[in-house]
DRENDO-1510 file (C-alpha; in Angstrom, 1 decimal, always signed):
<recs>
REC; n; res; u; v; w
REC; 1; UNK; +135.6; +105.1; +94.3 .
REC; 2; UNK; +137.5; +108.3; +93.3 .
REC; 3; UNK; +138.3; +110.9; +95.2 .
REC; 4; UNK; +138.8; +114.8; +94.4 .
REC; 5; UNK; +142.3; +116.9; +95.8 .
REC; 6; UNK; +139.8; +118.4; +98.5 .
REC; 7; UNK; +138.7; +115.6; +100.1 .
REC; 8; UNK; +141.1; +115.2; +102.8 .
REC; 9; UNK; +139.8; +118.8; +104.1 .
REC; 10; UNK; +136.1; +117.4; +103.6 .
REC; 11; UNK; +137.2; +114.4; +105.8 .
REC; 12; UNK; +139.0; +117.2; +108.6 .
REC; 13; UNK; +136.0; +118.9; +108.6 .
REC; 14; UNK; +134.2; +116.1; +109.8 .
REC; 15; UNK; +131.6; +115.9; +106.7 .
REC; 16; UNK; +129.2; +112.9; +106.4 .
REC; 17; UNK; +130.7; +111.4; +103.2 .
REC; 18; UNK; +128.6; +109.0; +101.0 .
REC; 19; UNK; +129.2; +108.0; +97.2 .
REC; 20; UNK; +128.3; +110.0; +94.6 .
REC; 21; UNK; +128.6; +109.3; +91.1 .
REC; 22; UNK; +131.4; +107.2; +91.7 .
REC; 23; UNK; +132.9; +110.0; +93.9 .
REC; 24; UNK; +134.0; +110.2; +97.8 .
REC; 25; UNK; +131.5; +113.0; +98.2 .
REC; 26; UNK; +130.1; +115.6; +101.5 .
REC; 27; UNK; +126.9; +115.2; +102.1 .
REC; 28; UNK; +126.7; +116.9; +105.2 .
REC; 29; UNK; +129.2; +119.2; +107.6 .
REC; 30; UNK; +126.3; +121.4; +110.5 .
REC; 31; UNK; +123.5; +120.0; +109.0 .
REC; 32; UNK; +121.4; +120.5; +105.6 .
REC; 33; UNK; +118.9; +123.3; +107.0 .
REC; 34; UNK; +122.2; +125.4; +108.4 .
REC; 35; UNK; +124.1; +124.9; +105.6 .
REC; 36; UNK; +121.2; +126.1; +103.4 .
REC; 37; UNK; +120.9; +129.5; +105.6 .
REC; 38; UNK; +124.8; +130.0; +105.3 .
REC; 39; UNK; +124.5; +130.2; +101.4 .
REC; 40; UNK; +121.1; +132.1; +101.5 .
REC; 41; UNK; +122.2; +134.7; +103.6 .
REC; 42; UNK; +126.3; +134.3; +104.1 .
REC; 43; UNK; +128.7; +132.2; +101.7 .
REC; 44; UNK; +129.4; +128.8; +101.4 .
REC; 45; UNK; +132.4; +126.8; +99.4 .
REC; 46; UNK; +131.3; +123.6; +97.7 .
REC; 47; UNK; +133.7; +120.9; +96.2 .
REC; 48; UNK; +132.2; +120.0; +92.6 .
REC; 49; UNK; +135.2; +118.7; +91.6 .
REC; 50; UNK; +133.2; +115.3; +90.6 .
REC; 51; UNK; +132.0; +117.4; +87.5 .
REC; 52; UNK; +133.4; +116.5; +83.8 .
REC; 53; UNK; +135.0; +119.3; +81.3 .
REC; 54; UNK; +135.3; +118.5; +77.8 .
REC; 55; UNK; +137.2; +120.5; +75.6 .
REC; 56; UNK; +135.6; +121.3; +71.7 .
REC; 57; UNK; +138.7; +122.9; +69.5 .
REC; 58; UNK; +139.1; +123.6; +66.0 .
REC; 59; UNK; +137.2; +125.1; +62.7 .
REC; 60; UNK; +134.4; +122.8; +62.8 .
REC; 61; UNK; +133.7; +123.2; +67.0 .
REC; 62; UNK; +131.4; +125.5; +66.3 .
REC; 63; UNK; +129.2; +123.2; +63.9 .
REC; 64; UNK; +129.9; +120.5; +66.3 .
REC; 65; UNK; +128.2; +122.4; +68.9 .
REC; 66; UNK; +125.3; +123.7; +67.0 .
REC; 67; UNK; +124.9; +120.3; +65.9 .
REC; 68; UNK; +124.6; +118.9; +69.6 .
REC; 69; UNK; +122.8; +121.2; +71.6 .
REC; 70; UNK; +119.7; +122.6; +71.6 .
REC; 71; UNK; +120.6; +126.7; +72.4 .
REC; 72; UNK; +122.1; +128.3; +69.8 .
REC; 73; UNK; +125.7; +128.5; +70.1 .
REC; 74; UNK; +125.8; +131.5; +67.7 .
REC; 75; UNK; +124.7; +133.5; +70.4 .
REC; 76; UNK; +128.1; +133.4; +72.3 .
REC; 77; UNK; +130.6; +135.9; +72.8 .
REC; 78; UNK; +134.2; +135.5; +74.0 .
REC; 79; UNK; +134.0; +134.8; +77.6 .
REC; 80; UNK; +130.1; +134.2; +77.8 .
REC; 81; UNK; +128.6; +130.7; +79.2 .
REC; 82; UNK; +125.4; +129.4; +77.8 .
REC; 83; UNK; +122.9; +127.0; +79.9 .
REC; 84; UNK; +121.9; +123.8; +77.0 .
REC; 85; UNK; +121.1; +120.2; +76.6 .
REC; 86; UNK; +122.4; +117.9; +74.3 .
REC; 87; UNK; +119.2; +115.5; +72.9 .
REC; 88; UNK; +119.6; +111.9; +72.5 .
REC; 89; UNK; +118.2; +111.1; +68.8 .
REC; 90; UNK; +115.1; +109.4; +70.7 .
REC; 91; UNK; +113.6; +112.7; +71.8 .
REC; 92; UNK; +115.3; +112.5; +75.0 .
REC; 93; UNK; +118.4; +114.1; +76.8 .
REC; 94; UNK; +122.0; +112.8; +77.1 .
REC; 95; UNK; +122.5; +115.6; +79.6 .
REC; 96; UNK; +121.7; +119.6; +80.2 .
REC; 97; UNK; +125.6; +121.0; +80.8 .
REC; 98; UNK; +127.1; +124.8; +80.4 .
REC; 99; UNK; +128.9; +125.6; +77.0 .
REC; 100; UNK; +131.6; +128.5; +77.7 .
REC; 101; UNK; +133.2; +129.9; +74.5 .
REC; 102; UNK; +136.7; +131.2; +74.8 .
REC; 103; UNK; +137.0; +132.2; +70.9 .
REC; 104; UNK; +135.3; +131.0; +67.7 .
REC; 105; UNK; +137.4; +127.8; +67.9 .
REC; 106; UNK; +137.6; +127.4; +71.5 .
REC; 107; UNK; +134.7; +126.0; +73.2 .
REC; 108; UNK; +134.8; +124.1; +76.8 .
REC; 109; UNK; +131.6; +121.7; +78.1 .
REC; 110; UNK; +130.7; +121.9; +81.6 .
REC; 111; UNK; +128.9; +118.4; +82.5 .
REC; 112; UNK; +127.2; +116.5; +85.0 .
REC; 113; UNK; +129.6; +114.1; +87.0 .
REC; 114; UNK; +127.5; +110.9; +86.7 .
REC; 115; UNK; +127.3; +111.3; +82.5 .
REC; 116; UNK; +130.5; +112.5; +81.8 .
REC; 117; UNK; +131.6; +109.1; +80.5 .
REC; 118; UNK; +128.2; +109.4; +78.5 .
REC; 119; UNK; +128.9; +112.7; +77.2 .
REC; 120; UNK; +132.4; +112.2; +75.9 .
REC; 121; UNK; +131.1; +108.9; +74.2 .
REC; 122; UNK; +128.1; +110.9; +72.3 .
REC; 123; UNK; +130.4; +113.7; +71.7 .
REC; 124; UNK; +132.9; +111.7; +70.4 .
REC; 125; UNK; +130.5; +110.0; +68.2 .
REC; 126; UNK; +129.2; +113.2; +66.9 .
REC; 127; UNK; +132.6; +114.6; +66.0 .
REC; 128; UNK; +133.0; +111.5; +63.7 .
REC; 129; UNK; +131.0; +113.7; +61.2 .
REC; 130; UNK; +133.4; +116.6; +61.3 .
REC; 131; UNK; +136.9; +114.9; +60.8 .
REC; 132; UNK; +137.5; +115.6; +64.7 .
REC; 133; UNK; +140.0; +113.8; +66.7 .
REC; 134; UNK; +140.4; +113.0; +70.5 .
REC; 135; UNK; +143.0; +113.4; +72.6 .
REC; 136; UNK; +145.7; +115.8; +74.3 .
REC; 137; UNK; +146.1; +118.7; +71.8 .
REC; 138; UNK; +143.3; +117.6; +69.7 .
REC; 139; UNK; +140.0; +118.7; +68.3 .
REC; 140; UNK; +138.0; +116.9; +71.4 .
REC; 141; UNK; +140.0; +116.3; +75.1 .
REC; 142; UNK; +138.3; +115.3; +78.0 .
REC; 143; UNK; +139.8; +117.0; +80.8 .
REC; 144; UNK; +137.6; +116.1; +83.7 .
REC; 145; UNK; +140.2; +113.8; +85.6 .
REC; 146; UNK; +142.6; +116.7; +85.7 .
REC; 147; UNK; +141.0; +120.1; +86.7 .
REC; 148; UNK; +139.5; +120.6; +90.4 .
REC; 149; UNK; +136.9; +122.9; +90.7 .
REC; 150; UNK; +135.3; +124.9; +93.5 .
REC; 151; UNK; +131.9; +126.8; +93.7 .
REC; 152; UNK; +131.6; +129.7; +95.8 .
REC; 153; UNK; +127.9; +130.5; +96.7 .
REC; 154; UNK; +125.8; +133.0; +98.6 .
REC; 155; UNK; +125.2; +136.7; +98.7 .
REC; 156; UNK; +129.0; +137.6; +100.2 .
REC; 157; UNK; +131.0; +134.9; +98.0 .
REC; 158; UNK; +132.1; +137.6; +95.5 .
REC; 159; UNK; +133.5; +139.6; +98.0 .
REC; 160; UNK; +135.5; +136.9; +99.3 .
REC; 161; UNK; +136.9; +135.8; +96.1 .
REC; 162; UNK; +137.4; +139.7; +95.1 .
REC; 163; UNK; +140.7; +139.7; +98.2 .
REC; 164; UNK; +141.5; +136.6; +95.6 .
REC; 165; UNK; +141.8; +138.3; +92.6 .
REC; 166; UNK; +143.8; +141.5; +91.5 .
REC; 167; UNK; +141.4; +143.1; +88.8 .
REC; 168; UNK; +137.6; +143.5; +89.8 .
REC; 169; UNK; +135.7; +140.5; +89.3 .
REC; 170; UNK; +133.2; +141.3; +91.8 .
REC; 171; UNK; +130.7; +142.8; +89.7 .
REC; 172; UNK; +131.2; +139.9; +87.0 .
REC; 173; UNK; +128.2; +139.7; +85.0 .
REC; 174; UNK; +126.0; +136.6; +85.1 .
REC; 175; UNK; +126.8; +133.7; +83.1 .
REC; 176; UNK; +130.3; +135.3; +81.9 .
REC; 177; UNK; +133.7; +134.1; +82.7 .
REC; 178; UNK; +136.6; +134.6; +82.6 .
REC; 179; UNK; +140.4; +133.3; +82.7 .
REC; 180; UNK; +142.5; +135.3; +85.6 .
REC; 181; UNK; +144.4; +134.7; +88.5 .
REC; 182; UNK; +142.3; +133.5; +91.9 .
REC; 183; UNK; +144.6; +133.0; +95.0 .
REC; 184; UNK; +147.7; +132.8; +93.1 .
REC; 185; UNK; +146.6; +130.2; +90.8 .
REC; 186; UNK; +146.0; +130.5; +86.9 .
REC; 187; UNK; +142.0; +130.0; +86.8 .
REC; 188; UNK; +138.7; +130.3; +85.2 .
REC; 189; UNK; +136.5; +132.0; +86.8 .
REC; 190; UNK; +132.4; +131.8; +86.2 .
REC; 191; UNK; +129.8; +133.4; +87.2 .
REC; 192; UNK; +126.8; +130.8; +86.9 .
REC; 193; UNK; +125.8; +129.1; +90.1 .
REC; 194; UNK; +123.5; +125.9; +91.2 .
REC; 195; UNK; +121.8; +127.9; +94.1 .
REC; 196; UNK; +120.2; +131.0; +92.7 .
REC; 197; UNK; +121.9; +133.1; +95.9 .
REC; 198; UNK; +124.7; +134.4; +93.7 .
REC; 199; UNK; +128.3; +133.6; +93.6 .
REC; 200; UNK; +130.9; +131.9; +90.9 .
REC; 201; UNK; +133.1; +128.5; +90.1 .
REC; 202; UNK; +136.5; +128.2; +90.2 .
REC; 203; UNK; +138.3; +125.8; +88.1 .
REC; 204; UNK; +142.2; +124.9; +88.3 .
REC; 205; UNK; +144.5; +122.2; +87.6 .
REC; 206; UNK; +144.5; +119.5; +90.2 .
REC; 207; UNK; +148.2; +120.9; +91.5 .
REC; 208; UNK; +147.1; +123.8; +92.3 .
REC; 209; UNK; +143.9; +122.4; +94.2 .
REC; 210; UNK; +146.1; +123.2; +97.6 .
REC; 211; UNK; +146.9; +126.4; +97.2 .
REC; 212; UNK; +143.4; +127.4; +96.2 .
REC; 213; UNK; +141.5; +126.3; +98.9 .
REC; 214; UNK; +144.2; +127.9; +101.7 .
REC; 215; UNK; +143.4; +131.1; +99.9 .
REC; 216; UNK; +139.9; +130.9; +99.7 .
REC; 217; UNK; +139.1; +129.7; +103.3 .
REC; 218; UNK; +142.5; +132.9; +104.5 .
REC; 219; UNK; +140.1; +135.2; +102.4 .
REC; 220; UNK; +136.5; +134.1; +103.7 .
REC; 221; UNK; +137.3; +133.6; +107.4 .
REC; 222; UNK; +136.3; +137.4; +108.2 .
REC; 223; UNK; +132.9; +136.7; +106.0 .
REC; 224; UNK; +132.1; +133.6; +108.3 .
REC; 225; UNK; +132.5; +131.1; +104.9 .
REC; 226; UNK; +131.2; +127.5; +105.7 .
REC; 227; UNK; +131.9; +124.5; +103.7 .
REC; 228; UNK; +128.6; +123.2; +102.5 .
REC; 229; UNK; +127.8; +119.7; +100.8 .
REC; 230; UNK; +125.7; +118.2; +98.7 .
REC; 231; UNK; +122.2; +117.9; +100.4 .
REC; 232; UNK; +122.2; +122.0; +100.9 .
REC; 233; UNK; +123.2; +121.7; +97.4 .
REC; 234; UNK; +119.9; +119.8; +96.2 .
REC; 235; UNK; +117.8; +122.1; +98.6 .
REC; 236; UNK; +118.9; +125.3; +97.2 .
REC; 237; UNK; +119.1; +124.2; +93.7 .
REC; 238; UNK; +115.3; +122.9; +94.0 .
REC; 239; UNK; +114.0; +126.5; +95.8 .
REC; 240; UNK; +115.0; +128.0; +93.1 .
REC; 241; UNK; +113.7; +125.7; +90.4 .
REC; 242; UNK; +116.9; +123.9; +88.8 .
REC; 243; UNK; +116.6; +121.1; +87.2 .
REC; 244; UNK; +118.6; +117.6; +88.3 .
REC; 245; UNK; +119.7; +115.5; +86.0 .
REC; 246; UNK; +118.8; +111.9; +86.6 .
REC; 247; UNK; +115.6; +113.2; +88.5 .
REC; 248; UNK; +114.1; +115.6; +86.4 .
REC; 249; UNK; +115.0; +115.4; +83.3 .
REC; 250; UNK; +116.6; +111.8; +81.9 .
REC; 251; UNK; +117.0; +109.6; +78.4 .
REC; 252; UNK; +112.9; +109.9; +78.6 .
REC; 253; UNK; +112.4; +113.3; +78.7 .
REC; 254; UNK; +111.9; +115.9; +76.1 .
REC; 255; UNK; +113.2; +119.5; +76.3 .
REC; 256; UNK; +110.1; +120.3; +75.6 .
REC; 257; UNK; +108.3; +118.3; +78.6 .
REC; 258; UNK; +110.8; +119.3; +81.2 .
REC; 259; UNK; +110.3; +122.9; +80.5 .
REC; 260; UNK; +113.5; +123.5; +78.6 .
REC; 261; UNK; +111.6; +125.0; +76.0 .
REC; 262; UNK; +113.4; +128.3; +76.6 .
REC; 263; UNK; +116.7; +126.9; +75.5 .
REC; 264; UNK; +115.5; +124.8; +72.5 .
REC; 265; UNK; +116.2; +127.1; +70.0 .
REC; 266; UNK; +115.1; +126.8; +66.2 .
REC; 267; UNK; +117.3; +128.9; +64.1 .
REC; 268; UNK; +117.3; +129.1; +60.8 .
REC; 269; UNK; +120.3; +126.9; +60.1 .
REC; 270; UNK; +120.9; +125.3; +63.3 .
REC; 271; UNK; +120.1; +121.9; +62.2 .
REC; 272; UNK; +120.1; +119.9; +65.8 .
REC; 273; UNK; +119.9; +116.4; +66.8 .
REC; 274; UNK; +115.8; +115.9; +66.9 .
REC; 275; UNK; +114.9; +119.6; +65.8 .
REC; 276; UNK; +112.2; +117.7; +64.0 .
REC; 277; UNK; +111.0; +115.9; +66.8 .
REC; 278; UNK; +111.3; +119.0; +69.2 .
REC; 279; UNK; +109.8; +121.7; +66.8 .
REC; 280; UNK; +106.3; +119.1; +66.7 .
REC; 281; UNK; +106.4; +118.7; +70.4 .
REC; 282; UNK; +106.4; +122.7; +70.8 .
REC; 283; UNK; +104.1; +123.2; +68.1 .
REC; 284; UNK; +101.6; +120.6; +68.9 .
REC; 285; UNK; +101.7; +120.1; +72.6 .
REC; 286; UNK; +103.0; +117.3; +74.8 .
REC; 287; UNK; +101.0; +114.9; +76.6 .
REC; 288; UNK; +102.8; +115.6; +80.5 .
REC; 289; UNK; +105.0; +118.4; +81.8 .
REC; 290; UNK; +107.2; +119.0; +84.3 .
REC; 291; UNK; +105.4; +121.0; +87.2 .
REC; 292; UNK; +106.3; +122.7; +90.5 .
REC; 293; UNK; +103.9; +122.1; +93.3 .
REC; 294; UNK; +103.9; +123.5; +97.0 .
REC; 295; UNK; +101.8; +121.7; +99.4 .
REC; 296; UNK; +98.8; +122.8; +101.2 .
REC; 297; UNK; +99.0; +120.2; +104.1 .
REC; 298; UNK; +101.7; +119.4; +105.9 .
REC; 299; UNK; +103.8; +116.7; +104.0 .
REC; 300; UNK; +107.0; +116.0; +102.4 .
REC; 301; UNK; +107.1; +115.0; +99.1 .
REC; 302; UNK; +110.0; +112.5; +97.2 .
REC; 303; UNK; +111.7; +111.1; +94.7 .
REC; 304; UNK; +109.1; +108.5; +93.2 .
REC; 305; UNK; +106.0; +109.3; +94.9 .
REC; 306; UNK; +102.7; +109.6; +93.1 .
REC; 307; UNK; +101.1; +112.4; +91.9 .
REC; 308; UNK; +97.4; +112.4; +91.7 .
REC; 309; UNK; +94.2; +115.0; +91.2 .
REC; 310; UNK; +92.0; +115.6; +94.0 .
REC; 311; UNK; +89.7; +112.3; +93.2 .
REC; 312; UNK; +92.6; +110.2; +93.8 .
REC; 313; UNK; +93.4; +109.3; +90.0 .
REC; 314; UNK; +97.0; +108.9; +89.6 .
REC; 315; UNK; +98.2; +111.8; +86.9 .
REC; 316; UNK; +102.1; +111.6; +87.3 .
REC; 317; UNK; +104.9; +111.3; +89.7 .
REC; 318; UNK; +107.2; +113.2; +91.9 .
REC; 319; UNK; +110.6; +114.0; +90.4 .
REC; 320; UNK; +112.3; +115.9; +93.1 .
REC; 321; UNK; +110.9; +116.9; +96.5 .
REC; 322; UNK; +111.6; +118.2; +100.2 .
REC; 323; UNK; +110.6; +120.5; +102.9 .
REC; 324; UNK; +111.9; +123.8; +102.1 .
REC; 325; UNK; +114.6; +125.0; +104.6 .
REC; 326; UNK; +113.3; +128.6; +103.3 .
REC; 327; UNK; +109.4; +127.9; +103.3 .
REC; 328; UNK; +108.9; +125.8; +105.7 .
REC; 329; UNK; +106.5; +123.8; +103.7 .
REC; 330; UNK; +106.9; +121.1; +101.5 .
REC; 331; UNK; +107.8; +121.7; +97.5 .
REC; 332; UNK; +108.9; +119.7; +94.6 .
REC; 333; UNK; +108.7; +119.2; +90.9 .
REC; 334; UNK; +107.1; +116.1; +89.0 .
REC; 335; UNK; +105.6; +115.2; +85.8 .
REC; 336; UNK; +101.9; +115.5; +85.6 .
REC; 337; UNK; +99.2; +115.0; +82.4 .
REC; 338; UNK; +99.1; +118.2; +80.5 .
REC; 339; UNK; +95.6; +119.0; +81.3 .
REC; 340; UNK; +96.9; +118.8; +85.3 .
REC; 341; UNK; +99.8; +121.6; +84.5 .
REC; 342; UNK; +98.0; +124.5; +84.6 .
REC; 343; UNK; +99.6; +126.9; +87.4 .
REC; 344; UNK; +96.7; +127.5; +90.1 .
REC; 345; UNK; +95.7; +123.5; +89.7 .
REC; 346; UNK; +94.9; +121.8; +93.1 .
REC; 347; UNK; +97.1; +118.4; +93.0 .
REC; 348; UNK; +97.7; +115.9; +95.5 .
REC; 349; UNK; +100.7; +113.7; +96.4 .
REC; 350; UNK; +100.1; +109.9; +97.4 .
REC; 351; UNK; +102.0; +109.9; +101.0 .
REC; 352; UNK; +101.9; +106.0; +102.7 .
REC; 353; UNK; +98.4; +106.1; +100.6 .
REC; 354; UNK; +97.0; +109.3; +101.5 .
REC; 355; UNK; +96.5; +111.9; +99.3 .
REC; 356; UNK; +98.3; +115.2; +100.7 .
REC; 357; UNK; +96.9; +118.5; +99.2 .
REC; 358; UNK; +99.5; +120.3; +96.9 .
REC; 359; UNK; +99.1; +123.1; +94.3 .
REC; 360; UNK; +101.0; +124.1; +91.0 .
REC; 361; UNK; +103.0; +126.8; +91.1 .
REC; 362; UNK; +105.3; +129.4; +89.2 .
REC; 363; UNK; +109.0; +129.1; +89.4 .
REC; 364; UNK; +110.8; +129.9; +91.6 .
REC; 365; UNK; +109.2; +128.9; +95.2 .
REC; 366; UNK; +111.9; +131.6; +96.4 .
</recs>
């Protein structure tokens, strides 16, 4: 099982550990529902590390890109970041990651921890068609095992990281980055986020891991920062509607069924791995969608459960669920029959074979 260069303060701190994606991970330092509250209403620092960046250089990145994902890459602008998916060639996903462009021949791939060996594989693959090499100083470098990165979340982690910084990054704007200097260390610093409360990522080289966190945790000790782990993470992420790969959306799910519509993008030109496929799907329908759904009765919903309609006929299943640290109430996000989609629809989830009253609802549930 690998590690990342923070987990020795993880394992200080007294975090629950568990694996994750073939990572030493924190699951848990106060408790989910605290930890959840600190990044809602404070700042909280957690080690993503675990997730893979792949590097996409040279005069044919740019088709690379537009060839791979399904936003359009032409949209970018020196240090913007763009939300995508890469589709599979069956009419699924390979993964949804973040695309920041750095100039017209410099691109780098943010990507989810557990597909990164994926990723590089089908990127690799791709790149075939473009003359594009891997490896250290070539057109495609996966970079994953040597860059440590931290995401600092919650409604004050600007301000912390502003006393890391000497020019003003605390107004950054959304999904922009930039490379700068953050607690002494060389850096690139984003402005995206997994938790909807505001905040940015910092990535370094692994030897320089050390130095960042004793600046950050020197800088946020006066804002009351809190390490958080990865079940606040999955809370927060879900309250405000993010998808998780591996629950959500997976190898058998369409952009178009998980609600990724909105970065499926047919350009004129942008001649993407099943455009065909895609373009039918949001022309003609599709036969489920992904759905949010609060409960009406008390209940917690899961991973796996059933979804059904009020006469107990079984329309789908639960992708993600809990009992919203912000709500109160139970919430989630599952697959149901088109006709079953429709926001307003009463649903039920199947709960040790009772069916629990649930409605679908708009994004976000906070």
């Amino acid at each position: 099982m690998k590690t990342t260069p923070f987990t020795k303060y993880h394992r200080a701190n007294g975090a629950r550990m568990a694996e994750f994606a073939g990572y030493d991970m924190p699951i848990e330092f106060t408790g989910i529902n605290d930890e959840h509250a600190t990044v809602r209403n404070g700042a909280g620092v957690f080690d993503v590390s675990h997730m893979g960046e792949i590097w996409v250089k040279g005069p044919h990145a740019f088709d690379l890109l537009q060839r791979i994902t399904t936003n359009d890459v032409s949209k970018l602008y020196d240090g913007k970041v763009q939300y995508s998916c890469m589709p599979n060639g069956h009419g699924g996903i390979v993964d949804d990651i973040l695309v920041y462009r750095f100039d017209e021949q410099t691109y780098m791939l943010c990507v989810n921890a557990a597909n990164t060996d994926k990723d590089w594989a089908h990127i690799v693959e791709q790149g075939k068609a473009f003359g594009m090499e891997t490896g250290h100083g070539k057109q495609l470098y996966n970079a994953s095992d040597e860059i440590a990165q931290l995401a600092v979340q919650g409604p004050l982690a600007m301000k912390i990281v502003q006393k890391m910084c000497n020019e003003k990054v605390e107004d950054m704007e959304y999904y922009t980055f930039r490379k700068t200097m953050v607690g002494g260390c060389s850096a690139i610093l984003s402005a995206t986020g997994y938790t909807g409360s505001g905040g940015c990522e910092i990535y370094v080289a692994n030897e320089d891991a050390d130095r960042l966190w004793e600046a950050l945790w020197a800088a946020g000790e006066e804002y009351g920062l809190k390490n958080i782990g990865l079940g606040a993470r999955d809370t927060l992420r879900l309250e405000k509607g993010f998808c998780l790969y591996g629950n959500d959306i997976d190898d058998t799910t369409s952009p178009i069924e998980g609600g990724l519509g909105w970065i499926t993008k047919f350009a004129e030109g942008k001649d993407f791995i099943d455009r065909d496929v895609l373009a039918r799907q949001k022309a003609e329908g599709v036969n489920r969608k992904l759905v949010a759904f609060r409960l009406t009765e008390r209940g917690v919903p899961r991973h796996g459960y059933e979804l059904a309609d009020t006469a107990g006929h079984i329309i789908g299943h639960v992708t993600s669920g809990t009992m919203s640290p912000s709500l109160k109430v139970g919430i989630g996000m599952g697959y149901v029959s088109a006709a079953h989609a429709v926001v307003g629809t009463e649903i039920a989830i199947v709960i040790r074979d009772r069916l629990i009253r649930a409605e679908v609802v708009k994004l976000p549930f906070v």
